[in-house]
N, C-alpha and C positions, 0 to 999 in steps of 0.2 A: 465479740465474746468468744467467739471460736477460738480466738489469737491467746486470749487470756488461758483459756483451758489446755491451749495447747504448751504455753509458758509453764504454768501450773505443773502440767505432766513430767514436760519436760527436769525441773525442778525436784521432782519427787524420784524421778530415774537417777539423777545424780546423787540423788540424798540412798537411795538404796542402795546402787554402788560404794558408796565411801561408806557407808554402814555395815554391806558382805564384807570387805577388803579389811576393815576393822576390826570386826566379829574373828575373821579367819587367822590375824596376825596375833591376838588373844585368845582368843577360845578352839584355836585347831586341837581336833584329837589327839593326833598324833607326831605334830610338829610342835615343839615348847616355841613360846615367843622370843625366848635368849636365842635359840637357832635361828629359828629366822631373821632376828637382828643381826647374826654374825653375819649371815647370808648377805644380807642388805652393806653390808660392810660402813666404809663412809658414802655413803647415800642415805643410811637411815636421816639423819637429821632433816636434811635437806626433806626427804619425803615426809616426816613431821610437821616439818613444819608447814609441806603444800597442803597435805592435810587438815591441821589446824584453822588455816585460811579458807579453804571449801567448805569447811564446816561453819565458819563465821560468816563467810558468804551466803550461805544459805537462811541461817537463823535470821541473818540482816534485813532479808527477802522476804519473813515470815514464815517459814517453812519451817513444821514441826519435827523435831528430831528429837528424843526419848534421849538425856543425858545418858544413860549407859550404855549407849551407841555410841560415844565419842570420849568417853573418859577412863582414860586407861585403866584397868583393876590392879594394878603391880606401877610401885615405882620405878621408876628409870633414870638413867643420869646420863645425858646427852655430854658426850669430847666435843673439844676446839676439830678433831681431825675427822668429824662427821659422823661418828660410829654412836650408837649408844648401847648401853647394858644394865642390865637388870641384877640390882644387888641381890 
């Protein structure tokens, strides 16, 4: 059982990380999410799409995640050369 709660936790640590890291790339104060997407340059996609997959990973597992934690509030339109931007 100990094993189980320590999976469990574990599980809930990575769900809060990609939940900050989320929250921060949308909702920063004072950084817009188009900035930090230039930032990210061609890596954005690539890190979308790691994202994406941790997130499904986790849901998989049963791990509750609140949809506005992981669904972008602004469209985006992901390049073939790994950048994305926000119309």
């Amino acid at each position: 059982m100990a094993s189980e709660a320590r999976s469990t936790r574990t599980a809930e640590l990575f769900r809060d990380g990609l939940t900050r890291e989320f929250r921060n790339l949308w909702h920063h104060p004072f950084i817009s999410a188009a900035d930090q997407l230039a930032v990210m340059g061609n890596r954005a996609v690539a890190t979308f799409t790691q994202h994406a997959a941790a997130i499904e990973l986790l849901l998989t597992a049963g791990v509750v995640i609140d949809p506005v934690d992981y669904t972008p509030p602004l469209t985006f339109t992901p390049h073939e050369d790994g950048t994305i931007t926000i119309p």
